[in-house]
VOGU-3710 file (C-alpha; in Angstrom, 3 decimals, decimal comma):
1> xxxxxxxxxx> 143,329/39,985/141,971  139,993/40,287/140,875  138,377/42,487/137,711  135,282/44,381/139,927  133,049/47,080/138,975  131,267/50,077/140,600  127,685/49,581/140,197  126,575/53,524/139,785  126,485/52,710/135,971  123,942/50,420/136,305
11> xxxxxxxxxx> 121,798/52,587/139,228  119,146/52,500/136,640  118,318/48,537/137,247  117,574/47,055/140,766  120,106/45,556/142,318  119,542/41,768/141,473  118,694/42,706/137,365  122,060/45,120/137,630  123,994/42,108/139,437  122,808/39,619/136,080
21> xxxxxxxxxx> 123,807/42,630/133,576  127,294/42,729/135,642  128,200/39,402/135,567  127,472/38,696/131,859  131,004/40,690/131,374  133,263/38,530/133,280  132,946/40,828/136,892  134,050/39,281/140,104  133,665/41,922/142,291  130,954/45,256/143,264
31> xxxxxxxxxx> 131,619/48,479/144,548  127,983/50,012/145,788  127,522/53,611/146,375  125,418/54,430/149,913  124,957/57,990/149,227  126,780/61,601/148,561  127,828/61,782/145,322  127,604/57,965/144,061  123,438/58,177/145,332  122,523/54,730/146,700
41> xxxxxxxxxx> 120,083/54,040/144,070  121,573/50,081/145,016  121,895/50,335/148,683  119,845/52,204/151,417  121,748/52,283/154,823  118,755/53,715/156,699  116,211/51,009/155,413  119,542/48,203/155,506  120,354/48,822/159,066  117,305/48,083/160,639
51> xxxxxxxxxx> 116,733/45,199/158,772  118,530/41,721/158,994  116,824/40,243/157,157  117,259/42,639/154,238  120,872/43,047/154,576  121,137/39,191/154,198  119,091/39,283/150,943  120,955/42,100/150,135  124,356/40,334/150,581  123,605/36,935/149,166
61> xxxxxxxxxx> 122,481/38,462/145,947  126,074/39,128/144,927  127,004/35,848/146,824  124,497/33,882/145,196  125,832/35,305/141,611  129,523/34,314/142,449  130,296/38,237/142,981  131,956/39,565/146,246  130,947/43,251/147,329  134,678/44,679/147,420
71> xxxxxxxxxx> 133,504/48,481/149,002  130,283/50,681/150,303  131,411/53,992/148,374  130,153/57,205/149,720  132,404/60,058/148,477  131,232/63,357/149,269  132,352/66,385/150,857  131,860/65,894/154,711  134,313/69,502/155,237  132,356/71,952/153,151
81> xxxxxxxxxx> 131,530/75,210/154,643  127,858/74,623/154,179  127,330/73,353/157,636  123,986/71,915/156,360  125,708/70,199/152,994  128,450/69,219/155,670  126,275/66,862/157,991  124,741/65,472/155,462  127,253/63,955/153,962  128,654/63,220/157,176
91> xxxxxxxxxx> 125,661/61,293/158,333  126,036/59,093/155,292  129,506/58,399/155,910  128,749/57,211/159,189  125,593/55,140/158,468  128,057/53,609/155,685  130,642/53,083/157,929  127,822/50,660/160,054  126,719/48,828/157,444  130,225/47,473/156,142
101> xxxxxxxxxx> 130,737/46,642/159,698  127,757/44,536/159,720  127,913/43,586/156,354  131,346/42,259/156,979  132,627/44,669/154,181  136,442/45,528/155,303  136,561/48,741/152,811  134,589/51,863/152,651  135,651/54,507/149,891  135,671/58,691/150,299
111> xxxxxxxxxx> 136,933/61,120/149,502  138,699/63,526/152,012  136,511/66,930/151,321  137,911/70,305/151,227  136,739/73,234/153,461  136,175/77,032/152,379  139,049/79,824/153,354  137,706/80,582/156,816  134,459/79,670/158,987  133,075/82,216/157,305
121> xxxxxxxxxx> 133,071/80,578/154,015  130,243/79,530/151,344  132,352/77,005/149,200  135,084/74,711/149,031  138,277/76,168/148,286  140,971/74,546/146,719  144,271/75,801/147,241  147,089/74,593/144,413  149,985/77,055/145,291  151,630/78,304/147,797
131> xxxxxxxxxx> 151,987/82,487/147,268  151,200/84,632/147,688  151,213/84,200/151,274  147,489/84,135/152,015  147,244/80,591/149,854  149,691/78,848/152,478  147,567/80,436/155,147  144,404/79,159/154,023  146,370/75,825/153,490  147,373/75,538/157,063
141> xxxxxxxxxx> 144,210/76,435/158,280  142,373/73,734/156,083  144,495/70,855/157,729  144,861/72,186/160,766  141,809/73,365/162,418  139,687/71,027/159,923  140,611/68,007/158,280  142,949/66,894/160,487  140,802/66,766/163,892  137,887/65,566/161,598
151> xxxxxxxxxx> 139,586/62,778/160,260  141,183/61,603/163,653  138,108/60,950/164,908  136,758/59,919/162,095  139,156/57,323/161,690  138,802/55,951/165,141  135,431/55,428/164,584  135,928/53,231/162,065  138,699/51,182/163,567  136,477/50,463/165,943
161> xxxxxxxxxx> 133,998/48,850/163,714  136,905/46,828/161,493  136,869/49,443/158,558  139,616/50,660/156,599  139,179/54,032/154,664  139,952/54,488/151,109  140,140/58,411/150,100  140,278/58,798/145,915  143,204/61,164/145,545  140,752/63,606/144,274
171> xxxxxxxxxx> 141,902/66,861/142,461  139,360/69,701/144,693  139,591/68,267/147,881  142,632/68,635/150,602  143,629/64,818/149,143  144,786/64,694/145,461  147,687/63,088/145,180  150,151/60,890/146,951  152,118/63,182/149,526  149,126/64,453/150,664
181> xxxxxxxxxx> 147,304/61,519/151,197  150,098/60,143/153,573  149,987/63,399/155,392  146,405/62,711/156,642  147,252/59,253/157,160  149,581/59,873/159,481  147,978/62,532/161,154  145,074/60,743/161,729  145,427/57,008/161,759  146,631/54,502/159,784
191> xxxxxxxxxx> 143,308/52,730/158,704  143,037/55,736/156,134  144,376/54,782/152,782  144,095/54,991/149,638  141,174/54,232/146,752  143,638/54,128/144,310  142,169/56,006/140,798  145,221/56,680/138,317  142,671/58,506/136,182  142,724/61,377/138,744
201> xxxxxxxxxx> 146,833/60,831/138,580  147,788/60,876/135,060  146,714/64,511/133,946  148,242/65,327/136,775  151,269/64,344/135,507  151,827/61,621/138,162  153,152/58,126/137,218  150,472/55,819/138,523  152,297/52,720/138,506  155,573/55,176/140,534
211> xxxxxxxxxx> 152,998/56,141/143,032  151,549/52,739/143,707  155,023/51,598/145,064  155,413/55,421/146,709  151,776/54,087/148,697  152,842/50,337/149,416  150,368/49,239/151,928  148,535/52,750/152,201  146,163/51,108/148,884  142,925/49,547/150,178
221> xxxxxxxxxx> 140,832/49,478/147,122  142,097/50,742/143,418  139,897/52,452/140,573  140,283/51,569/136,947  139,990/54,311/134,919  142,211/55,895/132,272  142,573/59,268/130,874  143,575/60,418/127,744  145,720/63,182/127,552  144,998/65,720/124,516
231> xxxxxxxxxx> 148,712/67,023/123,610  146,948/69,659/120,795  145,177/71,477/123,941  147,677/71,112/126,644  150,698/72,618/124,560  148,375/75,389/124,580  146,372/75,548/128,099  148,385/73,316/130,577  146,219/70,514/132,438  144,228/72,615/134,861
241> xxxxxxxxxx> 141,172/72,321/132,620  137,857/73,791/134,033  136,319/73,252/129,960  132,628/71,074/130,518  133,479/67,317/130,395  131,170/67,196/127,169  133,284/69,782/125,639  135,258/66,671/124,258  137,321/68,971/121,565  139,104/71,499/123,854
251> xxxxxxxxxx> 139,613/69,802/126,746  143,222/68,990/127,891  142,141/65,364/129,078  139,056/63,188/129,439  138,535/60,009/131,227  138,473/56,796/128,917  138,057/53,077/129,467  140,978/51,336/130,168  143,111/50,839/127,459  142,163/54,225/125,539
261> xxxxxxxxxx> 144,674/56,253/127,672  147,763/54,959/128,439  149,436/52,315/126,702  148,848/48,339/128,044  152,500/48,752/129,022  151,999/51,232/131,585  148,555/49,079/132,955  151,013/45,899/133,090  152,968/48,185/135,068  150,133/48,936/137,788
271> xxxxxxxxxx> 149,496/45,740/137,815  153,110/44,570/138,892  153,372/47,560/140,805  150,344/46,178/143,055  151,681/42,719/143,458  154,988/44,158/144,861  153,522/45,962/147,195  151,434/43,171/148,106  148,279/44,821/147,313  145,826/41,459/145,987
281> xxxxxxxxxx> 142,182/42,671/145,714  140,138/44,502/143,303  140,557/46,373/140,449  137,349/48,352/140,715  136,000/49,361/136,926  134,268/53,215/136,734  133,305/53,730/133,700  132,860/57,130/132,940  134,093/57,279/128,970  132,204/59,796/127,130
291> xxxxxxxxxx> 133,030/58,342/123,529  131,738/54,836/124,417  128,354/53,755/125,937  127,973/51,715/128,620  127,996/48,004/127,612  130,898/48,631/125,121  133,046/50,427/127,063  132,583/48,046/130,114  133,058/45,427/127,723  136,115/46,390/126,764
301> xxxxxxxxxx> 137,663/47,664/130,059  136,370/44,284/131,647  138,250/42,243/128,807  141,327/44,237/129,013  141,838/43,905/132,844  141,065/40,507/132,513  144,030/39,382/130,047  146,599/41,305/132,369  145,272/40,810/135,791  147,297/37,965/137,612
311> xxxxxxxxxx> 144,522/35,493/139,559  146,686/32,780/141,130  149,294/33,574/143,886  152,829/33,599/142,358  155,088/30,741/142,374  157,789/30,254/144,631  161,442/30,827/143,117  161,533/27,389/141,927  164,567/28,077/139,792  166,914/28,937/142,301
//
């Protein structure tokens, strides 16, 4: 396994000065963001795919620093109602979808989007129960007539270029947890996995390290993020929190480094949760902890993953 990080932290540097930055904490690995949500401050795939020569520099940067480019990450909504919004973000999935191919990237990271009520609809809607009856309608509906044709062709199209899809289970779109993320996957093709976040899990009140064996070989890249869960608020609210992210006192949860969440036991866990499943890539570092800056809460996320991560292939059962 290797200790990676997604570069949007850094999208303030150019790629080779954010690539020196990254490796003076121990990284092996980058996740880039193309576009949608991420931005592609590091990584143009209009200007990168009609030029070689660029996407060689581009490449051997990372190379050249010891550092392997684990993902392109373009999460977005590619479902939304707003047909304009819609193709957008579906035009930068594609163009991402290219560029791994010729990069020779094998993983590109999305989320699975989330349409409105009808095709009459303004905004996303995200349906979390099932009655009264119209919620189950608009449910069906959603999968049916929308994500599920999308994402069968959508997952052809990148089989046919060699790349596997990683959807973050991602509460707000159709894909937030485990059951529903093998429900796409096998309605629409087995290249569609998961980017494995347990950040997005745990206030959920999913047991990360339970779901990574639930999702065996469905994980193609994995997140790590914690959260913190705020027991004072969520006697009193529950976890569906819609407080600001910098309202830090009332919310029910906020996203930490690793380590300020759940215990090291229950990253341990993940970790041999992974190797039994066989997965043996990157753990992918977003740092997104709003009591730390930057460089310290990389630091210490990069330091913890390090000490638990396993790097060498395990041994054969020598002792029987």
């Amino acid at each position: 396994m290797k200790v990676g990080l997604f570069t949007v932290l850094y999208n303030n540097l150019p790629w080779e000065k954010a690539l020196d930055k990254i490796k003076e904490f121990g990284i092996e690995a980058v996740e880039v963001g193309t576009g949608n949500y991420p931005g592609n401050a590091h990584c143009k795939p209009d200007e990168l795919l009609k030029d070689a020569a660029a996407r060689k520099r581009f490449k051997e940067a990372a190379l050249s620093r010891g550092l392997t480019i684990s993902a392109l990450s373009c999460q977005g909504n590619p479902l939304h109602p707003n047909k304009e919004f819609a193709a957008k973000n579906h035009e930068t999935w594609r163009k991402t979808v290219e560029l791994a191919s010729e990069l020779e990237i094998p993983v590109v990271c999305h989320f699975s989007g989330c349409p409105g009520d009808s095709p009459k609809a303004e905004n996303p809607n995200w349906v979390t129960c099932a009655w009264p009856n119209e919620y189950s309608e608009v449910l069906k509906w959603q999968w049916e007539e929308v994500a599920i044709p999308y994402w069968q062709k959508e997952a052809e199209f990148a089989k046919s270029k060699g790349i596997n899809i990683a959807l973050e289970m991602h509460p707000g779109f159709l894909v937030y947890n485990p059951s529903t993320l093998l429900r796409l996957r096998e309605a629409a093709g087995d290249n569609i996995g998961a980017n494995f976040d347990p950040s997005h899990l745990i206030w959920q009140g999913i047991d990360p390290a339970q779901a990574i064996r639930y999702l065996g070989k469905a994980i193609y890249h994995f997140h790590a993020k914690d959260t913190y869960l705020d027991q004072k608020n969520i006697a009193i609210k529950g976890v569906l929190d819609s407080a600001a992210y910098t309202n830090l006192q009332d919310r029910s949860w906020t996203f930490r480094s690793v380590g300020y969440g759940l215990e090291e036991k229950a990253w341990r866990d993940m970790v041999t949760a992974l190797r039994l499943v066989g997965y043996d890539y990157v753990l992918s570092i977003e740092h997104e902890d709003p009591l730390a800056s930057v460089e310290e809460g990389l630091g210490k996320a990069a330091a913890f993953l390090q000490k638990i991560v396993f790097k060498e292939a395990p041994a054969s059962a020598w002792w029987i």
